[in-house]
BATORVEX-698424 format. One record per atom (N, C-alpha, C): residue number from 1; residue in one letter; chain; atom name; x, y, z. Coordinates in steps of 0.1 Angstrom, whole numbers. Atoms other than C-alpha are relative to their C-alpha. Last residue first. Layout:
+-----+----+----+----+-------+-------+-------+
!   i ! aa ! ch ! at !    c1 !    c2 !    c3 !
+-----+----+----+----+-------+-------+-------+
! NUM !  A !  A ! CA !     X !     Y !     Z !
...
+-----+----+----+----+-------+-------+-------+
***
This chain:
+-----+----+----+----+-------+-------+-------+
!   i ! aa ! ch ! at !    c1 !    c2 !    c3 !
+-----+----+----+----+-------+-------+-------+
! 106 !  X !  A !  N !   -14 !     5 !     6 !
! 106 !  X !  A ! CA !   153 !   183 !   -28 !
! 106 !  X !  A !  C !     4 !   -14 !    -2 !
! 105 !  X !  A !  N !   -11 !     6 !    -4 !
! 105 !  X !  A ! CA !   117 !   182 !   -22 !
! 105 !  X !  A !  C !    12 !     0 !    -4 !
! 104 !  X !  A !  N !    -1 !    12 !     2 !
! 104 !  X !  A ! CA !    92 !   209 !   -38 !
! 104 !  X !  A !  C !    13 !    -7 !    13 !
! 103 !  X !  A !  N !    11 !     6 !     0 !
! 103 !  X !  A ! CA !    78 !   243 !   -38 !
! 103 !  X !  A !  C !     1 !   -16 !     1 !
! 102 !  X !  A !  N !     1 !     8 !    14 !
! 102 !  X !  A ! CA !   112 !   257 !   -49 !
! 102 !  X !  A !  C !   -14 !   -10 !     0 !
! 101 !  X !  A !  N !     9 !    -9 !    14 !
! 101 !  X !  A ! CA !   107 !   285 !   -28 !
! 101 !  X !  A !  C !     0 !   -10 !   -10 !
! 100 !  X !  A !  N !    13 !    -4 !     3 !
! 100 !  X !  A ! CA !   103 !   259 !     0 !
! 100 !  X !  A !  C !    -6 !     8 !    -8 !
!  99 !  X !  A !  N !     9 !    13 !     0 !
!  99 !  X !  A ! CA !   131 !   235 !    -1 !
!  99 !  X !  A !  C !   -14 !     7 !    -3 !
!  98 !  X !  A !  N !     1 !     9 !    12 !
!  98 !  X !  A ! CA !   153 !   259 !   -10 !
!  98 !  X !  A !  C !   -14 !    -4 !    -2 !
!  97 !  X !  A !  N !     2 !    -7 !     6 !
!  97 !  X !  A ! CA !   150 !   281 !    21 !
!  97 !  X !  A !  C !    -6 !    -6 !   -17 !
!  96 !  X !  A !  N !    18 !    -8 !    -3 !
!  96 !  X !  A ! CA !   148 !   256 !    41 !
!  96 !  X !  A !  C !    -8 !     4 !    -9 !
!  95 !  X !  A !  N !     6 !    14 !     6 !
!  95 !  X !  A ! CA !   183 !   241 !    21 !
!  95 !  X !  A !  C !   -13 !     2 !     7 !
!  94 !  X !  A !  N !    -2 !     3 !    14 !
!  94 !  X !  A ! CA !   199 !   275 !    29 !
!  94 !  X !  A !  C !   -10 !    -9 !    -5 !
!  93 !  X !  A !  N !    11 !    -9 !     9 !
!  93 !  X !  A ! CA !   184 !   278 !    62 !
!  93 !  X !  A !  C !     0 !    -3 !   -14 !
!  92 !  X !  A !  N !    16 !     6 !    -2 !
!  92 !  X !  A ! CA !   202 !   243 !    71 !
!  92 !  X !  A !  C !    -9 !    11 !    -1 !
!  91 !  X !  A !  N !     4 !     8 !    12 !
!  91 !  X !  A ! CA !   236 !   260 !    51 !
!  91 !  X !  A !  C !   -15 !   -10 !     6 !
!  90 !  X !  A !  N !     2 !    -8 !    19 !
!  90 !  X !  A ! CA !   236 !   289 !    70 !
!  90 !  X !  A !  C !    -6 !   -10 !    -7 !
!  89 !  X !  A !  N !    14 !    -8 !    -1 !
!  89 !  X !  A ! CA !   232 !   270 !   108 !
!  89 !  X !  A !  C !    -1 !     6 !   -17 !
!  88 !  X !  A !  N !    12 !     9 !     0 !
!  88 !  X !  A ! CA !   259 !   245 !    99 !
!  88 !  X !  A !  C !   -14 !    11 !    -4 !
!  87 !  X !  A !  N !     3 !     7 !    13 !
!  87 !  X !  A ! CA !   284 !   270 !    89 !
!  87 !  X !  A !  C !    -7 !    -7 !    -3 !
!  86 !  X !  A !  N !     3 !    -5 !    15 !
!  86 !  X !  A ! CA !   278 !   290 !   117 !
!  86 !  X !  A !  C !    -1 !    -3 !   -13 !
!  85 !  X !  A !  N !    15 !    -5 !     0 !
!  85 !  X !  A ! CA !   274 !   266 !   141 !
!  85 !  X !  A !  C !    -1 !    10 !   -12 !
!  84 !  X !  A !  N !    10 !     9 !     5 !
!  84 !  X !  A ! CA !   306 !   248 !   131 !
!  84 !  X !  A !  C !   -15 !     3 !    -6 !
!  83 !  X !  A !  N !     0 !     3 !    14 !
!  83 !  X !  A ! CA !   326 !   276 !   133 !
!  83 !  X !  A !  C !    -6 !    -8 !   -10 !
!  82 !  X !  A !  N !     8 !    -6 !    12 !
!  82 !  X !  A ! CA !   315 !   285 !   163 !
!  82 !  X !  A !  C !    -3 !     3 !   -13 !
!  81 !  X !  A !  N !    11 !     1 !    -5 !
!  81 !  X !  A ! CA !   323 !   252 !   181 !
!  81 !  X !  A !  C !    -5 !    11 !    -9 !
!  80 !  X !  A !  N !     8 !    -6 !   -12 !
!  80 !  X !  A ! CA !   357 !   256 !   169 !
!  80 !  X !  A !  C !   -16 !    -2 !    -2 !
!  79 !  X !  A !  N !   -13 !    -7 !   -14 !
!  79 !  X !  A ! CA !   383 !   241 !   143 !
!  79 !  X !  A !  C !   -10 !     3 !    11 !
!  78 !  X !  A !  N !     7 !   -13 !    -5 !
!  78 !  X !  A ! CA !   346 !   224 !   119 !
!  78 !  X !  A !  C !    20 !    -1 !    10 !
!  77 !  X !  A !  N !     5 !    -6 !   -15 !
!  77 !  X !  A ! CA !   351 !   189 !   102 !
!  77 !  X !  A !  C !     2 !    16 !     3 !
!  76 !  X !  A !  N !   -13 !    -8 !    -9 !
!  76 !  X !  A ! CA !   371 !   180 !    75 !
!  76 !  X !  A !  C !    -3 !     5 !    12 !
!  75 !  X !  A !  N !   -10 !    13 !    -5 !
!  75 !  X !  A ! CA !   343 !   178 !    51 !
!  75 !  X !  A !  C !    18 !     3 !     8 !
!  74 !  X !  A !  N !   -16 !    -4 !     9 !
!  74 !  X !  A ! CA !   320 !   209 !    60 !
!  74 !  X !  A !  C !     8 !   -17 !     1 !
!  73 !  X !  A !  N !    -7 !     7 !   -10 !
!  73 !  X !  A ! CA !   281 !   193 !    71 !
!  73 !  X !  A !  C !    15 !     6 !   -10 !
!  72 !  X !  A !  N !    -1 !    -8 !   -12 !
!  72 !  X !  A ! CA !   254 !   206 !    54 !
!  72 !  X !  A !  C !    12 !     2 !     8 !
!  71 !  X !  A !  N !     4 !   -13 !    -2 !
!  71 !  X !  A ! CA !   248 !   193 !    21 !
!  71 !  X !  A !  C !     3 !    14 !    10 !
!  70 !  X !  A !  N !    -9 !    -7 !    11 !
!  70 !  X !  A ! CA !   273 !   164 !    23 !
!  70 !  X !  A !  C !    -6 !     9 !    -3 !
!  69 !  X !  A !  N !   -13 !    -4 !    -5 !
!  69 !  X !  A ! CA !   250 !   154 !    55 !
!  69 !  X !  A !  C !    10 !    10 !    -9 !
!  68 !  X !  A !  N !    -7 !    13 !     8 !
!  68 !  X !  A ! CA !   214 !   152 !    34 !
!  68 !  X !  A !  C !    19 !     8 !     7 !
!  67 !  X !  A !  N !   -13 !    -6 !    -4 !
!  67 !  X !  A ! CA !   190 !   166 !    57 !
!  67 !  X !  A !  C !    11 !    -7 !    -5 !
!  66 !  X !  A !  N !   -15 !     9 !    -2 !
!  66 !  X !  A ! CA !   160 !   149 !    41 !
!  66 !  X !  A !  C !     7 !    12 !     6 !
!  65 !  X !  A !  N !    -5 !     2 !    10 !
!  65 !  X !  A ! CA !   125 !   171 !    43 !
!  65 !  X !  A !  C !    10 !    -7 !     2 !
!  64 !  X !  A !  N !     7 !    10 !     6 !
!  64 !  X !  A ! CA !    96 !   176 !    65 !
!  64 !  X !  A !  C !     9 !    -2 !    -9 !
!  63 !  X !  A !  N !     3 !    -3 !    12 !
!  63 !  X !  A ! CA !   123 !   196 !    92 !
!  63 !  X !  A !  C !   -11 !   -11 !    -6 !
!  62 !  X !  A !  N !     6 !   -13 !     2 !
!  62 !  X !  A ! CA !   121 !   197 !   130 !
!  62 !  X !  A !  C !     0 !     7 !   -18 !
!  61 !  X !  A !  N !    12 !     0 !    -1 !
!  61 !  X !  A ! CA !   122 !   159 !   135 !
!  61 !  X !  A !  C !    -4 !    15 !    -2 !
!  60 !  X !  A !  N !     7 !     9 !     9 !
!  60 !  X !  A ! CA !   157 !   155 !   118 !
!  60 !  X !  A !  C !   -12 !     6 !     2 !
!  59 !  X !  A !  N !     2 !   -13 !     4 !
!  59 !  X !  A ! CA !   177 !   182 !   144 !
!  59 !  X !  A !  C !   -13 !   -10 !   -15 !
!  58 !  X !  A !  N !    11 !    -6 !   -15 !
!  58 !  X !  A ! CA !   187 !   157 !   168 !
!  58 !  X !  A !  C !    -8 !    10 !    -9 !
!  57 !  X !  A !  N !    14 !     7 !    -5 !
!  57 !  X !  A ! CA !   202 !   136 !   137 !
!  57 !  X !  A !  C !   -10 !     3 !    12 !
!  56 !  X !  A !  N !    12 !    -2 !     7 !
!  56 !  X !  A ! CA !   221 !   164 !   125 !
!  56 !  X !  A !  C !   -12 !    -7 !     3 !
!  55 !  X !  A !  N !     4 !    -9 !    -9 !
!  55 !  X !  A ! CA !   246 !   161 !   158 !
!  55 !  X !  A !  C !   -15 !     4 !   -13 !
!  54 !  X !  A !  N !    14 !    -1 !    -8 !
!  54 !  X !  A ! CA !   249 !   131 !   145 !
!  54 !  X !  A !  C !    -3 !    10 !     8 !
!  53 !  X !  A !  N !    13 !     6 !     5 !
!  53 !  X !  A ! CA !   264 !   141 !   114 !
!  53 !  X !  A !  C !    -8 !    -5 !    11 !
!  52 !  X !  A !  N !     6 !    -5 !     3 !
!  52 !  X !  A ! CA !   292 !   162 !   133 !
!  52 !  X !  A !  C !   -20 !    -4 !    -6 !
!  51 !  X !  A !  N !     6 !    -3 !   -12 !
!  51 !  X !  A ! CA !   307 !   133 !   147 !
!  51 !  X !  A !  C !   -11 !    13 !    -3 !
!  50 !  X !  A !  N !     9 !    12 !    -7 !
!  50 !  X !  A ! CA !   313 !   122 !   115 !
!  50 !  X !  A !  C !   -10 !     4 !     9 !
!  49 !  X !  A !  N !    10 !     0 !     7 !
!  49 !  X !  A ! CA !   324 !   155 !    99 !
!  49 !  X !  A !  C !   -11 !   -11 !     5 !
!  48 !  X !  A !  N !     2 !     7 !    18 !
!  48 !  X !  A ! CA !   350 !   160 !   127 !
!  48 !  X !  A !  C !   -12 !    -3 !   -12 !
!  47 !  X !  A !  N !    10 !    10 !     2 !
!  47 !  X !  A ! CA !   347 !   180 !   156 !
!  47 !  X !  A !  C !     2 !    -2 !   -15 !
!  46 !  X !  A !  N !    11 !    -2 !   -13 !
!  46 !  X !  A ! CA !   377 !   197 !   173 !
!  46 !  X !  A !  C !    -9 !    -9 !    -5 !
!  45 !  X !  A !  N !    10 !   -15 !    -4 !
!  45 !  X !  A ! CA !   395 !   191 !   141 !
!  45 !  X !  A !  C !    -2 !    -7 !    10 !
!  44 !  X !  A !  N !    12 !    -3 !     5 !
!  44 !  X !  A ! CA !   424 !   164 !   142 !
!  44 !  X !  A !  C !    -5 !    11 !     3 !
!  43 !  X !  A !  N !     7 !    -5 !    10 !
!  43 !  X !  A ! CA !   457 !   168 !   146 !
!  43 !  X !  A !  C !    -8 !     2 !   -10 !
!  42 !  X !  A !  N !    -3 !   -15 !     1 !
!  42 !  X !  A ! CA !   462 !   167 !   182 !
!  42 !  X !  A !  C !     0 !     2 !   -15 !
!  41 !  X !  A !  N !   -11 !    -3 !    -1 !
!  41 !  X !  A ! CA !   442 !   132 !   183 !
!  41 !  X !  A !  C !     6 !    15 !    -4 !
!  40 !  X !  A !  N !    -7 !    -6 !    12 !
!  40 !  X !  A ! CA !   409 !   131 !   190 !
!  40 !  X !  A !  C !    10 !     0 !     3 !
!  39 !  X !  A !  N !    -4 !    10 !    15 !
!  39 !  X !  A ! CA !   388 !   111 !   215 !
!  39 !  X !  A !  C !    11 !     1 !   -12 !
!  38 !  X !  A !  N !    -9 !     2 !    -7 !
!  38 !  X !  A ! CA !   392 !   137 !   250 !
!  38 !  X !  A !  C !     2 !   -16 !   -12 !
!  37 !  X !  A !  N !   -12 !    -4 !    -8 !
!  37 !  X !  A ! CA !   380 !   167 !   232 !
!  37 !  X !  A !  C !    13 !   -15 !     8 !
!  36 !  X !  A !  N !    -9 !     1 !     6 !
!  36 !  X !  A ! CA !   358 !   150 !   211 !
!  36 !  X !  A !  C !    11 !     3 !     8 !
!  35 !  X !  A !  N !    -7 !    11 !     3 !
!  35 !  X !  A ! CA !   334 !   144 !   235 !
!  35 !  X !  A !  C !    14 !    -4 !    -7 !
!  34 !  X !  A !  N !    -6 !    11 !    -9 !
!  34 !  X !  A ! CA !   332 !   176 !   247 !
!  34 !  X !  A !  C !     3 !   -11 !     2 !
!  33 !  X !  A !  N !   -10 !    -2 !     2 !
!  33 !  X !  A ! CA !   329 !   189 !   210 !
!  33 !  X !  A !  C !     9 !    -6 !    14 !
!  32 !  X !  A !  N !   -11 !     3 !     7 !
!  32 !  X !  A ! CA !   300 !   171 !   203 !
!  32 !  X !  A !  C !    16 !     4 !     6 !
!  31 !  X !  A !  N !     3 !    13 !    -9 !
!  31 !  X !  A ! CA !   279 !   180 !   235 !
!  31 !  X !  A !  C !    15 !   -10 !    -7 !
!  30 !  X !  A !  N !    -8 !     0 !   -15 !
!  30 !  X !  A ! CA !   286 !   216 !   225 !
!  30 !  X !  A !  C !     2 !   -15 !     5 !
!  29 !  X !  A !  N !   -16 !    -5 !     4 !
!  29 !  X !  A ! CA !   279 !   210 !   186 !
!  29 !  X !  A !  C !     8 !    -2 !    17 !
!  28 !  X !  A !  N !    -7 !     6 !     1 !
!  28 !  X !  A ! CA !   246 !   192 !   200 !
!  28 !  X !  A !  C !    18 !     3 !    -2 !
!  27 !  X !  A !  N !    -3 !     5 !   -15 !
!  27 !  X !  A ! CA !   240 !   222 !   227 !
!  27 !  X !  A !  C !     4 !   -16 !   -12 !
!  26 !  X !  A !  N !   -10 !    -6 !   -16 !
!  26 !  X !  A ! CA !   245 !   248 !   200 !
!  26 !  X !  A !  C !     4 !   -13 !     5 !
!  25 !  X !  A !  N !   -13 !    -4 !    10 !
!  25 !  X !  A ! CA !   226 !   229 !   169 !
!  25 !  X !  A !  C !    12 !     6 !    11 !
!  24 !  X !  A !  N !    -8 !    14 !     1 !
!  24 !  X !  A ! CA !   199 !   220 !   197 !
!  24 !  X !  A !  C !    10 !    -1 !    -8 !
!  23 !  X !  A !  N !    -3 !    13 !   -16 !
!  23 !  X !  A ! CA !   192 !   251 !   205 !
!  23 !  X !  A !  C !     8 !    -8 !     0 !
!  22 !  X !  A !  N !    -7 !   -10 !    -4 !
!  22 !  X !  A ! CA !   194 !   272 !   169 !
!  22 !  X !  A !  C !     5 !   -11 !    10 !
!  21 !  X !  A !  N !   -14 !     3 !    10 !
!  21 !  X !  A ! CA !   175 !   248 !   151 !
!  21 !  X !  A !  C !     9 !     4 !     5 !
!  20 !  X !  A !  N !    -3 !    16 !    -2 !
!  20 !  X !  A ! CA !   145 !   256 !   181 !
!  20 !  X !  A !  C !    16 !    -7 !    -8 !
!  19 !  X !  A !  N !    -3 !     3 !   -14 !
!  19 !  X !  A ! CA !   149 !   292 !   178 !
!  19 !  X !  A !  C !     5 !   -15 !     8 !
!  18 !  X !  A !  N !   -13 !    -6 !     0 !
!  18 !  X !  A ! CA !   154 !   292 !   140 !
!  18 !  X !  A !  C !     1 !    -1 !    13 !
!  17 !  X !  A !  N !    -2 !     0 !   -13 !
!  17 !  X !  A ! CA !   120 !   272 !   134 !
!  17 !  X !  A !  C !    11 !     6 !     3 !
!  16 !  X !  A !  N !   -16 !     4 !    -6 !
!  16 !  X !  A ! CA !   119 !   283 !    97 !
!  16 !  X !  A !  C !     0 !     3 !    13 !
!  15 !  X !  A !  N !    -9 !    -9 !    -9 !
!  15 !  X !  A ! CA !    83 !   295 !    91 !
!  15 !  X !  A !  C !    12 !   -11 !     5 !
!  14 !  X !  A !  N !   -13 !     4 !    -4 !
!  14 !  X !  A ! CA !    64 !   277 !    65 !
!  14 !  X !  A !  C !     7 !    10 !     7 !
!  13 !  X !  A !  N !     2 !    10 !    -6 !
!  13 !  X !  A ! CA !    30 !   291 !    55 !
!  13 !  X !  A !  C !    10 !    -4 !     6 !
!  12 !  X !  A !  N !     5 !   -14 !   -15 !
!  12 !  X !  A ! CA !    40 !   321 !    37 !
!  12 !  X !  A !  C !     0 !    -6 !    11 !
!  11 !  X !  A !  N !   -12 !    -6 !    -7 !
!  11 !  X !  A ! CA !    59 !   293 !    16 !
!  11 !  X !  A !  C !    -4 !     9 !    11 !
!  10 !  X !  A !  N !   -10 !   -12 !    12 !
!  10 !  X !  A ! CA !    30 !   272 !     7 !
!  10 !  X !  A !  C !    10 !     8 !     6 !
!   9 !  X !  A !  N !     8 !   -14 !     2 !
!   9 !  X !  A ! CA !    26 !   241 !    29 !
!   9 !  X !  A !  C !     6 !    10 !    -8 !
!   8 !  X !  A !  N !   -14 !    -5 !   -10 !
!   8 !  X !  A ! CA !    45 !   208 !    21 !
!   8 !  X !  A !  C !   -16 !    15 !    -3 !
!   7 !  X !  A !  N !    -6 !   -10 !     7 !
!   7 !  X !  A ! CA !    18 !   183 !     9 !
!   7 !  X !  A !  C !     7 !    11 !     7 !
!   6 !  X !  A !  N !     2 !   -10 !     1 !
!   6 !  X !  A ! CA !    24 !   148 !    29 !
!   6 !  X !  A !  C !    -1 !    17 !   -12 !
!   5 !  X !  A !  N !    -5 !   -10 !    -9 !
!   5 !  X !  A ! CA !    34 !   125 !    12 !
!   5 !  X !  A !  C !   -10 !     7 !     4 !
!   4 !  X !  A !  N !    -4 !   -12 !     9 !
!   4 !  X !  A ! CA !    11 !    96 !    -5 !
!   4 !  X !  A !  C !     5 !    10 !    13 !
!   3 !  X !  A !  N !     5 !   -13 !    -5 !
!   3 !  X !  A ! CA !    11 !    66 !    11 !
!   3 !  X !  A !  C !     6 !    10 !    -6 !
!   2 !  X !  A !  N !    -8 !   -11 !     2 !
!   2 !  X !  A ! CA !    18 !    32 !   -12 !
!   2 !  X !  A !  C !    -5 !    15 !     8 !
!   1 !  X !  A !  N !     8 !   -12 !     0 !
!   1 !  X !  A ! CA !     0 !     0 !     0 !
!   1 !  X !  A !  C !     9 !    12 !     0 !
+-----+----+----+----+-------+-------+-------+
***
């Protein structure tokens, strides 16, 4: 039995949770990087691309669409906590953004 998607609401409709994305993008990066700290060797990044991808997986239930890693995620991992969030946070509006003026699924 095949289920039809959901339909995605029209753009006006969709508001980019940023408060919520925001959170848990912080507090995984932060959770991330205290782990890493005592896993890594001196020259690795702080957080690596890996460890980074699960920090996407806290963040799944607040989009209707894939979070595709190689989208979001720098290869090579992130030097600092802020570097991550920033990069992360752009590119998960980015692909928001996408997702919704293009009316469709990436």
């Amino acid at each position: 039995m095949l289920v039809e998607a959901p339909e995605k609401p029209a753009t006006a409709d969709a508001v980019y949770p940023i408060a919520d994305v925001q959170s848990r993008l912080r507090e995984g990066i932060r959770e991330a990087a205290e782990e890493g700290e005592d896993l890594r060797g001196e020259w690795e990044p702080l957080l690596d691309s890996l460890r980074m991808v699960s920090v996407l997986v806290s963040l799944e239930d607040l989009f209707d669409f894939p979070l595709p890693p190689e989208k979001l995620v720098r290869r090579g991992g992130y030097t600092s906590e802020d570097d991550a969030f920033e990069h992360m946070s752009g590119q998960l509006r980015r692909l928001w953004d996408d997702n919704y003026r293009s009316g469709g699924r990436s």
